[in-house]
N, C-alpha and C positions, 0 to 999 in steps of 0.2 A: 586794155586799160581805158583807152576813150568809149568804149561802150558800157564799162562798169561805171566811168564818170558821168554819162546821158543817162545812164539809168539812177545814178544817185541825185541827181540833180532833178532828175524829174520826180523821184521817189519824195524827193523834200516837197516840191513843189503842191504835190498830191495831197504831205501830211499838211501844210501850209493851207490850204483846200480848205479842210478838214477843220481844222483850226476858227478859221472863218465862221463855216459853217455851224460851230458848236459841236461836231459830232467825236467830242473828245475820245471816246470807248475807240473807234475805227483808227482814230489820229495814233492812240496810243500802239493802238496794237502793231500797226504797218511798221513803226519805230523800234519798236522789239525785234520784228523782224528782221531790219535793216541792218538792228546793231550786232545781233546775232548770226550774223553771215558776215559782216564788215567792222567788227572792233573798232579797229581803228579809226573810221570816221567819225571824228567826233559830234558832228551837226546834229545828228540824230539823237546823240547824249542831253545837247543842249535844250532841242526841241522836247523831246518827253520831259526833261523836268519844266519846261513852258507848258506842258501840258498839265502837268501835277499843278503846276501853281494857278491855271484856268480852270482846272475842275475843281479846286480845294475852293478859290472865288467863285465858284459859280455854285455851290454847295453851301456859301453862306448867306449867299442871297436866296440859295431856297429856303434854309434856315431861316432865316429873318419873317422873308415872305409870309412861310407858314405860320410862323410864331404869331405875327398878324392877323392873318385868319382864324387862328385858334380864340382870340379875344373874346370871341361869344360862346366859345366854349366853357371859359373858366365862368364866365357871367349865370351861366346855366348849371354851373355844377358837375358837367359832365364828366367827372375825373378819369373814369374808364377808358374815354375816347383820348382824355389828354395824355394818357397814360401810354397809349398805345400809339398814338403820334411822336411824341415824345421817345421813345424806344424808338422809330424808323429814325427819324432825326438823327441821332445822336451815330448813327451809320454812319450817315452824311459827314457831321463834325464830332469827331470822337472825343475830342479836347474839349470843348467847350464847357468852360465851368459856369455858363450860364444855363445850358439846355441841364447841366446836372444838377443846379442847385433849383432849379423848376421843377425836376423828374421828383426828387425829393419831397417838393412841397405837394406837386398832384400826390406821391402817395401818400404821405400826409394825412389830406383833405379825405382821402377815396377811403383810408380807414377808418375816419371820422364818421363818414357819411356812412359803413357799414354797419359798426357800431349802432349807428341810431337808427338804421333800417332795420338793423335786429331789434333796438329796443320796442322801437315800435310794432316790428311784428309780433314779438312776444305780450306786450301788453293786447293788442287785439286779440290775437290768438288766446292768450288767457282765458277772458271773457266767454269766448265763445263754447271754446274745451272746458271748462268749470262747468257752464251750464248745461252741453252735454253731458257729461260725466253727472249728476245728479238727474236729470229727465230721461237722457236715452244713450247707456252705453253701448249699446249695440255699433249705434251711430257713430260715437266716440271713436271705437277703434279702427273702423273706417275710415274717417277724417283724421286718424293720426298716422295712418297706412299712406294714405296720398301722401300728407304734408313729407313727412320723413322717405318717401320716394323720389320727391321735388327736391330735396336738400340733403342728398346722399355725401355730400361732399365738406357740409358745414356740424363741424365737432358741438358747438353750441349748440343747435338748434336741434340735433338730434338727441343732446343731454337734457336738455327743456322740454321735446317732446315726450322723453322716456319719462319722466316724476308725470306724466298721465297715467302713462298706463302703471307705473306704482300706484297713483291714487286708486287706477280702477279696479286692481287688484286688491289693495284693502278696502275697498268698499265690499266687493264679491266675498272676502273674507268673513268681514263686520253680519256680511246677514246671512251669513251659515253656520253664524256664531250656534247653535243650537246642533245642528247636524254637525258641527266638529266637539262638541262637547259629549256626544253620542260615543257608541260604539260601534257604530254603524263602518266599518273600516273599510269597505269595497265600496261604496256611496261616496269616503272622502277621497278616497283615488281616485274616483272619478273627477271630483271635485278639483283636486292638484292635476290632474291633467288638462282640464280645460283652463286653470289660472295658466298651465303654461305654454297654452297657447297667445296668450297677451304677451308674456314676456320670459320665457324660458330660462334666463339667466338672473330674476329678480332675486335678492335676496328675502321677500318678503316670504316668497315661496319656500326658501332654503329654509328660514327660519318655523315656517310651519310644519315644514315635513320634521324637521327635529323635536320638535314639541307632540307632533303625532304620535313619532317613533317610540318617545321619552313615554308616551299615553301609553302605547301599547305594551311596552315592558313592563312597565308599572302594574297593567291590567295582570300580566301573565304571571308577575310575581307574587303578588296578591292569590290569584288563583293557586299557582301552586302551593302557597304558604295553606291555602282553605282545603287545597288535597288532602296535606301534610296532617294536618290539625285532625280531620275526618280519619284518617288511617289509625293514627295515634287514638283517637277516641276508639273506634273498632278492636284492636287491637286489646287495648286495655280491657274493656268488655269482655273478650278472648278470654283474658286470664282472669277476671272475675271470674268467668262462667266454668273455670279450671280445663279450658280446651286450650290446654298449650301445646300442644300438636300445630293446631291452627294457625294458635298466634306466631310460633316460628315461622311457619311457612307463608305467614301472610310480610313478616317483618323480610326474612330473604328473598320474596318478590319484589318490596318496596327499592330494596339494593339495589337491581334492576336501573332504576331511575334515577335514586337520589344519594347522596352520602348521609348517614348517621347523625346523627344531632347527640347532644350526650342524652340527652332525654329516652331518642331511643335505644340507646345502646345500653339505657339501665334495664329495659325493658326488653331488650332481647335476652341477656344474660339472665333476666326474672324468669323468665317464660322458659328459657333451656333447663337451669336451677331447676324448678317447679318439673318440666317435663322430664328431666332424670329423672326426680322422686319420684314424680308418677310411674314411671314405663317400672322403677325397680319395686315399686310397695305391687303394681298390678300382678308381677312376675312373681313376688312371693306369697301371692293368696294363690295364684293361678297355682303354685305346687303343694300349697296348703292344702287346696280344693281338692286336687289328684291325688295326695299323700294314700288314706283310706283305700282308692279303690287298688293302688300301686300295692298297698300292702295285702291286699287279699289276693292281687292276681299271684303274689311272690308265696304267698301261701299254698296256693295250690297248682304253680308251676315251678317251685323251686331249682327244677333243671334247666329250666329255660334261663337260670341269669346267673351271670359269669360273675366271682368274687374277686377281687382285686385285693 
């Protein structure tokens, strides 16, 4: 028992030490120690909360202190810095509805001052990107490659950057105005590929491949309609010329490819009509023509044919 009291006694004496010294973190910890092996002595209870109340005061004189020192900070604008002091700070005093309602205003200030850092970057930058964009887009989209690599992280300025490269893409559009009004269709893929290497996901792009595509059906519909029209004239010549053989066999190739129009389907059933007649008027000359010789051969081979 009197060695556990030398040892408590001197244990205080140590955190007391301590205390003096300022070196609250060591004060506290010995105390825990102490209390955590010896409950029941309460000295040590009282001393850690003297410690809590030493380092809470000595936490608002750093508070203070610093808040002083920061004076030239706010005179300068540096919201950043005050922002990031301010956040250590409030460690220190978590309560402090003072260091909170300062945190408040630096961010405030610091979104202000972003804001107008963007305005004016974007006014500069305008300028500059305009007058590339007409002299040298080459250039253009290089210096839109940097900028928007520097500001990977800012929603604005890479949506300000992006209406460039839409401009430079309707420009690259504007002057192939001639070669997209072409039918030159492997020359404008060429053409949409290299637009989408500026901006792969532009609508500008979206909406010319659909206006291409709309060309090209159009072309092909067109085309087949000038097929259609050529066959139908052939055709019809067919049965002019009374080669309806032909013209059947030219109309049930056409099937092949296309469905019937009523047009042609008068024009098939003309051509079959007409080529029945045909096949049956050629069939009764053809035994008109034979009758004569049929009746002499029956003449002088009367055994040879069986009477029914």
């Amino acid at each position: 028992m009197e060695d556990d009291n030398f040892f408590l006694q001197q244990a205080e004496k140590n955190v007391n030490i301590l205390l003096i010294d300022k070196k609250y973190q060591e004060a506290y910890i010995l105390c825990n120690k102490i209390i955590a092996k010896y409950p029941n002595y309460k000295v040590f209870e009282k001393l850690k909360k003297k410690i809590e109340e030493n380092v809470e005061r000595a936490n608002k004189e750093v508070v203070e202190k610093t808040l002083e020192e920061m004076e030239i900070l706010w005179r300068e604008e540096k919201y950043a810095d005050i922002l990031l002091k301010l956040k250590h700070l409030t460690k220190l005093d978590p309560d402090s509805w003072k260091l909170q309602r300062l945190y408040k205003k630096a961010q405030q200030y610091y979104l202000e001052q972003i804001e107008e850092s963007k305005r004016k970057f974007k006014k500069e930058k305008a300028e500059q990107l305009n007058k590339l964009l007409q002299d040298n887009p080459d250039q253009l989209l290089r210096e839109l490659t940097v900028l928007e690599q520097a500001n990977t992280k800012d929603g604005e300025i890479a949506q300000f950057l992006g209406g460039f490269r839409t401009e430079l893409i309707k420009k690259k559009i504007a002057e192939k105005s001639d070669l997209l009004n072409s039918d030159k269709y492997d020359a404008i893929a060429n053409l949409i590929l290299s637009l989408k290497k500026i901006d792969s996901t532009s609508p500008e792009i979206e909406k010319l491949q659909n206006r291409i595509q709309a060309k090209k059906a159009e072309a092909q519909l067109e085309s087949k309609k000038e097929f259609i029209y050529k066959e139908k004239e052939y055709i019809k010549t067919l049965i002019q010329l009374t080669k309806y053989d032909k013209a059947v066999q030219a109309i049930e190739e056409l099937l092949k490819y296309i469905q019937l129009d009523d047009e042609m389907k008068v024009l098939l059933k003309e051509a079959q009509k007409k080529l029945y007649s045909q096949s049956k008027e050629q069939t009764i000359d053809s035994i008109k023509q034979s009758f004569p010789a049929l009746k002499q051969n029956y003449s002088s081979n009367k055994d040879n044919f069986v009477k029914l």
